[in-house]
C-alpha positions in Angstrom: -76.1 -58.2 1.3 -76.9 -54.2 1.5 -74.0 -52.7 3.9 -74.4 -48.9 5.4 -71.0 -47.2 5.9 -71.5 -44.2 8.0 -68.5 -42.0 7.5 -67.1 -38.5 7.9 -64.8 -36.6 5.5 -63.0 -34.1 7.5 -60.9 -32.5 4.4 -61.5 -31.6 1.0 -58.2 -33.5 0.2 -57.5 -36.2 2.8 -54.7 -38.8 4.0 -54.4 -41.4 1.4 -54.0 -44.0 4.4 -57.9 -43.2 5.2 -59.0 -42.9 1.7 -57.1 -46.5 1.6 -59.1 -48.2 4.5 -62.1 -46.7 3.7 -62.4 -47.4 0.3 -60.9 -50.8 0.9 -64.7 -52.7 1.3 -65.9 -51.4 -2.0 -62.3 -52.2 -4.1 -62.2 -56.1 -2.1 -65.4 -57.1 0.1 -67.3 -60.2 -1.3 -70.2 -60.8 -1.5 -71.6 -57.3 0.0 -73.3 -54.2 -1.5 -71.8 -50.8 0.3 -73.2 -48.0 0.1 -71.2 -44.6 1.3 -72.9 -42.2 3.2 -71.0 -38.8 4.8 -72.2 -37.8 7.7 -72.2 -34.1 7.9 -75.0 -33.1 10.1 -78.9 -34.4 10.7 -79.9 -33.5 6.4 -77.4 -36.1 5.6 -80.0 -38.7 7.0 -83.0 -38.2 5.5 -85.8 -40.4 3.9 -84.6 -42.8 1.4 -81.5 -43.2 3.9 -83.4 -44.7 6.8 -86.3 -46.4 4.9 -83.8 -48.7 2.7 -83.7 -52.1 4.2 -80.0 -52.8 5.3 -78.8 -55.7 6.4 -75.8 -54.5 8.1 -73.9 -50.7 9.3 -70.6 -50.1 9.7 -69.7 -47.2 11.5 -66.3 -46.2 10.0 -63.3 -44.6 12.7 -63.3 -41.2 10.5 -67.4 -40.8 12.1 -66.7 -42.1 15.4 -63.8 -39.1 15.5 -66.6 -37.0 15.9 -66.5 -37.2 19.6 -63.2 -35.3 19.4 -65.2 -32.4 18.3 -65.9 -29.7 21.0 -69.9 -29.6 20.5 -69.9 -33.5 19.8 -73.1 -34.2 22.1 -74.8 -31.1 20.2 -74.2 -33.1 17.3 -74.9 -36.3 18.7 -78.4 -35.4 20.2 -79.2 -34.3 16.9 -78.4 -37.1 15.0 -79.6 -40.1 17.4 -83.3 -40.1 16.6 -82.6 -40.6 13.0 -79.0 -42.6 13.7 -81.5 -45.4 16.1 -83.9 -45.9 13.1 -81.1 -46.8 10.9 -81.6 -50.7 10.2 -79.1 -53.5 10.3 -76.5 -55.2 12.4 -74.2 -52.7 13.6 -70.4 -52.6 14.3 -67.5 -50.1 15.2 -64.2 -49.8 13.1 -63.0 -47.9 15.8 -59.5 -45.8 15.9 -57.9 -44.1 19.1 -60.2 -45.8 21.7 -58.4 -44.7 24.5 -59.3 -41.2 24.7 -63.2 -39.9 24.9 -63.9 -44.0 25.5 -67.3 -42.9 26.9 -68.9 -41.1 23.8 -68.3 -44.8 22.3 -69.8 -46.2 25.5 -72.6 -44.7 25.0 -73.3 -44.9 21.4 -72.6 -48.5 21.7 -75.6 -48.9 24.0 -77.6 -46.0 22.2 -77.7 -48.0 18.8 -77.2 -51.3 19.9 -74.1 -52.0 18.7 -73.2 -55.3 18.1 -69.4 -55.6 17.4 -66.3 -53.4 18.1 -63.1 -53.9 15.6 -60.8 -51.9 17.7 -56.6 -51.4 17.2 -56.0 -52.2 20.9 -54.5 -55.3 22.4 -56.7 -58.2 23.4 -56.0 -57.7 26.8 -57.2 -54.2 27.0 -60.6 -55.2 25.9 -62.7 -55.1 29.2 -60.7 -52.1 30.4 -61.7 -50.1 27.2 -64.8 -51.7 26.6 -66.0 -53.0 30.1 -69.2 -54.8 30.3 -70.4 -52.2 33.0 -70.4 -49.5 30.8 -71.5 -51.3 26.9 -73.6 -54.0 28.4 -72.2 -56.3 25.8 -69.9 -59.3 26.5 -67.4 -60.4 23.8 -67.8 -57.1 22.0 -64.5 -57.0 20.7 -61.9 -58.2 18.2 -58.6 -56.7 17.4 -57.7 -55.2 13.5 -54.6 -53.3 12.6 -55.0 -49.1 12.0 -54.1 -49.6 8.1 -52.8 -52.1 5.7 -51.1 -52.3 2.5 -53.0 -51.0 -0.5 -52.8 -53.2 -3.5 -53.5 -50.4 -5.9 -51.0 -48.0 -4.5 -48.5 -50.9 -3.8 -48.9 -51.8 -8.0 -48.4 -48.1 -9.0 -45.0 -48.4 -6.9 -43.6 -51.3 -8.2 -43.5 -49.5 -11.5 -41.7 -46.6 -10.0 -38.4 -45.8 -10.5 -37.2 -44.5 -7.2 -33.6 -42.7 -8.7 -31.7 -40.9 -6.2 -33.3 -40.2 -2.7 -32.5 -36.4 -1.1 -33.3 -36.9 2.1 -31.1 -39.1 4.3 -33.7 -39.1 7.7 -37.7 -38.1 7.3 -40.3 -37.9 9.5 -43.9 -36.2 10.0 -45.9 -37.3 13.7 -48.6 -35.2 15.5 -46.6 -33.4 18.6 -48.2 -35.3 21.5 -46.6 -33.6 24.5 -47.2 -36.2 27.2 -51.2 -36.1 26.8 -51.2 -40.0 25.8 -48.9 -40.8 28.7 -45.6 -41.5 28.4 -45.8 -43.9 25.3 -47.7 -41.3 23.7 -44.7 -39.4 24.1 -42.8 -41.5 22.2 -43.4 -40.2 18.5 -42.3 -36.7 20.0 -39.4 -37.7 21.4 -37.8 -39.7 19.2 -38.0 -37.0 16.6 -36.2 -34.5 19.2 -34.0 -36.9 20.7 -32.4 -38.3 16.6 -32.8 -34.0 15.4 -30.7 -33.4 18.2 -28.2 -36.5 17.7 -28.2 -35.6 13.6 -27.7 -31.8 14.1 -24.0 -32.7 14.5 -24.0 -34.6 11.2 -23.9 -31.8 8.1 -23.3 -34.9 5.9 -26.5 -36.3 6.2 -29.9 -34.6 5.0 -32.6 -34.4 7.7 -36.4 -34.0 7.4 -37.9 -34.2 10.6 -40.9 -32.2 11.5 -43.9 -32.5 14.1 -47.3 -31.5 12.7 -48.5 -29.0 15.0 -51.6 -27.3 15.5 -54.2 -27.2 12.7 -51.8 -29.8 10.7 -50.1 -27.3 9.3 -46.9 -30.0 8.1 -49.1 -32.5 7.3 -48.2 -34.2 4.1 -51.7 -35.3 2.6 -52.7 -37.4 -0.3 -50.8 -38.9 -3.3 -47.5 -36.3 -1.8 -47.3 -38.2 1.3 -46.4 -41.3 -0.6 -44.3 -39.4 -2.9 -42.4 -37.9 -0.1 -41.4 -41.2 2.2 -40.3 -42.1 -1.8 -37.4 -39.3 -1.5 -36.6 -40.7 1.8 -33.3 -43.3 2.5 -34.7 -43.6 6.2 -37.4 -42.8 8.7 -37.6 -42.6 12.1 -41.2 -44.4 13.9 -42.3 -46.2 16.7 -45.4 -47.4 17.7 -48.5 -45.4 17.8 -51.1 -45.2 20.3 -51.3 -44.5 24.5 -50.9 -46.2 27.5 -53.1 -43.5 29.5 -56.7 -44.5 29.6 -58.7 -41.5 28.9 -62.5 -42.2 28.8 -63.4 -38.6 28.8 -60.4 -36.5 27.0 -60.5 -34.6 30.5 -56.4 -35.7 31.2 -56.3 -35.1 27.8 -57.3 -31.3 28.1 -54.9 -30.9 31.5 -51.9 -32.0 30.0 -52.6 -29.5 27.2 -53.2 -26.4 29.3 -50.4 -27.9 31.8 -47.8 -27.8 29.2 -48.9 -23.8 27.7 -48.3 -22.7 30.9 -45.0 -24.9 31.5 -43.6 -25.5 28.2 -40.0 -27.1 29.9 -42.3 -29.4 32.1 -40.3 -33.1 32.2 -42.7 -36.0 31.8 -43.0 -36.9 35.9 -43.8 -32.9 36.4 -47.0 -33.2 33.9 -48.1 -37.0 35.4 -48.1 -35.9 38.9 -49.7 -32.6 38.1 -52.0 -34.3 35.6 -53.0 -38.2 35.5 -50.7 -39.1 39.1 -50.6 -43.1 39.2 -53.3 -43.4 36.0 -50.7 -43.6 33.0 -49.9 -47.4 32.2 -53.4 -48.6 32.8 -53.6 -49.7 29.4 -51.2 -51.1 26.0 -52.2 -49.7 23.0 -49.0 -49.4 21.4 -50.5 -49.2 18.0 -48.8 -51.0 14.3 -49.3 -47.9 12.6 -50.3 -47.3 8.7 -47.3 -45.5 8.4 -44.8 -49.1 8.8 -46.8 -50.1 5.8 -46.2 -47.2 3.8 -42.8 -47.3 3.8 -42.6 -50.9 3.4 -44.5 -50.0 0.2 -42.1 -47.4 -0.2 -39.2 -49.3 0.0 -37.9 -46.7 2.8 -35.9 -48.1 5.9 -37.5 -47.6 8.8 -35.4 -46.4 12.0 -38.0 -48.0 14.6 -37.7 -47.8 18.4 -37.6 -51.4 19.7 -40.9 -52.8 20.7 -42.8 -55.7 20.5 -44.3 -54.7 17.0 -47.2 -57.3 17.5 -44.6 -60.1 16.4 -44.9 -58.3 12.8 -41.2 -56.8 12.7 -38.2 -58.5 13.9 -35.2 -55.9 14.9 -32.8 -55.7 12.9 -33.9 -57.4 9.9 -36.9 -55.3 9.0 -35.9 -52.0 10.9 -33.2 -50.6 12.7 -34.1 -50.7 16.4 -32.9 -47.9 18.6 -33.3 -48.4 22.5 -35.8 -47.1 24.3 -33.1 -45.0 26.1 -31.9 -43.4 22.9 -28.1 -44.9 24.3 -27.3 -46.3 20.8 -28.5 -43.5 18.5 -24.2 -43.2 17.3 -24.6 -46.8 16.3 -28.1 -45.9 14.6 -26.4 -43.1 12.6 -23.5 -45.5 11.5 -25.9 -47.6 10.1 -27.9 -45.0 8.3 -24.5 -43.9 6.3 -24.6 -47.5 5.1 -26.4 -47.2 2.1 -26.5 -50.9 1.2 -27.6 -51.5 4.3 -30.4 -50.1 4.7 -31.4 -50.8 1.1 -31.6 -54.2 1.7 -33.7 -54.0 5.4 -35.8 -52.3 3.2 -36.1 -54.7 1.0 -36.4 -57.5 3.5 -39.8 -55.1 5.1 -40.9 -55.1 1.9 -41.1 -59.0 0.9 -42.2 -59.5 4.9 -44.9 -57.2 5.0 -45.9 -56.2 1.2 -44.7 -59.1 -1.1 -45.9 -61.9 1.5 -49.6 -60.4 1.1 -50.7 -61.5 4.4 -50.9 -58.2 5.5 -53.5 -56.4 2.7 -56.3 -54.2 2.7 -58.0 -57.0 0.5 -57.5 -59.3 3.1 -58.7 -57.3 5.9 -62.4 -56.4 4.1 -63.2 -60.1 3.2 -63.0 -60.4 6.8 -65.2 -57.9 8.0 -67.5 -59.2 5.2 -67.2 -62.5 6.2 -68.4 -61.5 10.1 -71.1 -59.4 8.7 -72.5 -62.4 6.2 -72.2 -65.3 9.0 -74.0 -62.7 11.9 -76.8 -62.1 8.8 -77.1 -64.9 6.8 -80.3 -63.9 5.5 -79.6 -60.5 4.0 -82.2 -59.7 0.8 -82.4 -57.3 -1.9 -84.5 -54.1 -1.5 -86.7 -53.2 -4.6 -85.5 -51.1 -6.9 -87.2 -48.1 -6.5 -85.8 -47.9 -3.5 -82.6 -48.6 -4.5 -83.0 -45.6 -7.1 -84.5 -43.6 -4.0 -80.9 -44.0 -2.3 -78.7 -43.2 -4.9 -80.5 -39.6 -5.5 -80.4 -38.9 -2.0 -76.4 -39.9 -1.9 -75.6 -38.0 -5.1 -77.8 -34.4 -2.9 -75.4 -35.6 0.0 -72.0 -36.0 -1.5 -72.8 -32.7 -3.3 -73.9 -30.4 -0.2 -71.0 -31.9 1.7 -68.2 -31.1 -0.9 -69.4 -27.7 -0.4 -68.8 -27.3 3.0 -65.2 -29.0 2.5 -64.6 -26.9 -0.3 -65.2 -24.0 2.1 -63.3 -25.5 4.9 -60.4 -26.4 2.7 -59.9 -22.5 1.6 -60.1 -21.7 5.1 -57.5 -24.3 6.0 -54.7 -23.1 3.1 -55.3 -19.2 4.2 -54.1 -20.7 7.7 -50.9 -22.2 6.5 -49.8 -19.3 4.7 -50.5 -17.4 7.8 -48.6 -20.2 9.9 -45.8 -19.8 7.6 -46.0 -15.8 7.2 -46.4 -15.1 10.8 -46.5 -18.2 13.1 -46.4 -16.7 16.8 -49.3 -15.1 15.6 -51.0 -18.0 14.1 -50.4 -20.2 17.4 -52.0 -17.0 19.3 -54.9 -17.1 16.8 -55.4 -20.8 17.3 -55.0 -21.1 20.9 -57.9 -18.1 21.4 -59.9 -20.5 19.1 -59.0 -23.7 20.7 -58.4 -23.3 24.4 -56.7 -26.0 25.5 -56.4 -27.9 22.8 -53.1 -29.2 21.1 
């Protein structure tokens, strides 16, 4: 069975958690031929793409981020005459479906799309996918943002962790109440422990937001080495509970917040989203819980359901949603043994068990694809030879552009550590209203 992934690198040097789940049908799907294709503008499509006979396409979440883009329907309108011809049965590995929902209405109905594996709660489905809008009934089923990585996981167990420096760490996007009130979360819960730790000199503290243009975020093979030099980290669950179909509440709590930087949250939802936040659940199990799982790192996790994954106080250290028992938390963060062994009970829950694998995850998706196309062939060769030259052209012209994008992006940290009111003036001139 020939399988299509349409994709989008967005970095010359990228998360490891998306290399991870991209590269996790090739490494483990059965039974399934994938070919890569990155997605970089219309001459990405050409010819030998949309003649080869494919029996399925996969639209990964790192393409369908695209609609975050400011001139995303420029891009779009390009790409849909050559994007409809594309053959195969077609699904969504969707991320973040709660914001810009109808650029993926749209494109659902546009190319036909015939499943959607989104992160959001069963019970969400028809509100972010409604039948109204997609025209498709039982469109959806539910995966998890990341799993563990085998290889990664393999290359850890080898490791000898020796002494870990940093007592507390943590790296989240600052979200600033434009996800709602659970989107929040990640921000608070850094400010509310920095605060709680700054009167604790004993105990060394890494916790940073990644602000705008990423500038503190930890990519590839580093990100794993860091949480490996970290005792603890703080988390919660990911995701929103403000339904966003067009990123338009999205774009006012942005420009609400420049202009009132000390705005609480019931300021910013009254001025903003009044009576719309809570429409939705998607509090999101996060990549992240599994990397330090791998990691062997005890996670300091703000109690939640966990999608009946995590149990309190055995995997993690729960702190209240109120933030009353963060003394407690601390006490139990000095406990050394302690934590060591949650950590090691996350570990043989989530890692050890293997129920929770990227392996397992892609023999999934390729056992959906094979039982909706049971009669998937084999094209002939010269077209199969056709393909592979165009791919090698792509992969080539696109490292280019991210070569050039990546110099761009390091002259801008330098500048956001050299000078950083006016890197945030810079940015905010070329991003207006934009986090």
């Amino acid at each position: 069975m020939d399988v299509l992934i349409i994709y989008r690198r967005f970095r010359l040097i990228d998360r490891a958690t998306i290399r991870d789940h991209l590269y996790a049908f090739k490494r483990y799907g059965e039974n399934c031929r994938f070919t890569y294709l990155d997605v970089q503008g219309p001459a990405s499509l050409g010819g030998p793409v949309l003649q080869y006979p494919f029996d399925a396409v996969i639209f990964h979440y790192t393409f369908l981020a695209t609609r975050f883009d400011r001139d995303f329907q420029e891009q779009y309108e390009r790409l849909l005459p050559a994007l409809r011809r594309l053959c195969g049965y077609k699904v969504f590995l969707v991320h973040d479906e709660y914001v810009f929902t109808r650029a993926l209405w749209r494109m659902i109905r546009d190319l036909d799309v015939a499943h959607v594996y989104a992160t959001c709660y069963p019970k969400d489905y028809e509100t972010l996918f409604p039948y109204a809008q997609t025209g498709k009934h039982n469109l959806c089923s539910t995966v998890l943002p990341g799993y563990v990585e085998e290889t990664q996981e393999k290359k850890l167990r080898r490791k000898s962790y020796g002494r870990r420096r940093i007592d507390v760490g943590y790296r989240a996007l600052r979200s600033d109440y434009a996800f709602g009130l659970h989107g929040y979360l990640k921000t608070r819960v850094a400010l509310e422990m920095r605060r709680a730790l700054d009167a604790c000199p004993d105990l060394v503290t890494d916790i940073q937001m990644t602000g705008a243009g990423y500038v503190n975020t930890i990519v590839g093979s580093r990100w794993l080495r860091y949480l490996c030099n970290c005792r603890t980290a703080i988390g919660c669950l990911g995701g929103s509970s403000l339904m966003d179909p067009d990123g338009e509440l999205r774009r006012r709590a942005a420009e609400y917040m420049l202009t009132h930087p000390d705005a609480s949250y019931h300021e910013v939802e009254q001025a903003c989203y009044p009576g719309q936040d809570g429409r939705i659940q998607s509090h999101l199990f996060g990549p992240k819980i599994f990397e330090c799982a791998m990691t062997r790192t005890c996670q300091i996790l703000v109690e939640d359901d966990y999608q009946g994954i995590l149990t309190a106080g055995i995997d993690y250290i729960p702190i209240r949603k109120d933030f009353s028992n963060l003394q407690e938390v601390i006490g139990r963060i000095r406990d050394k043994e302690a934590c060591e062994r949650i950590a090691e009970q996350c570990h043989e829950h989530l890692v050890a068990s293997g129920r929770y694998s990227y392996r397992i995850f892609a023999q999934k998706i390729c056992k959906d694809l094979l039982g909706a196309c049971p009669d998937g062939g084999t094209a002939p060769a010269a077209r199969r030879l056709a393909l592979q030259a165009a791919l090698l052209w792509n992969n080539g012209r696109c490292t280019a552009v991210l070569a050039v994008r990546y110099l761009r992006h390091r002259l801008a940290v330098l500048l956001a550590k050299a000078a950083p009111a006016l890197y945030q003036k810079l940015w905010q001139r070329r991003h207006p209203g934009n986090l």
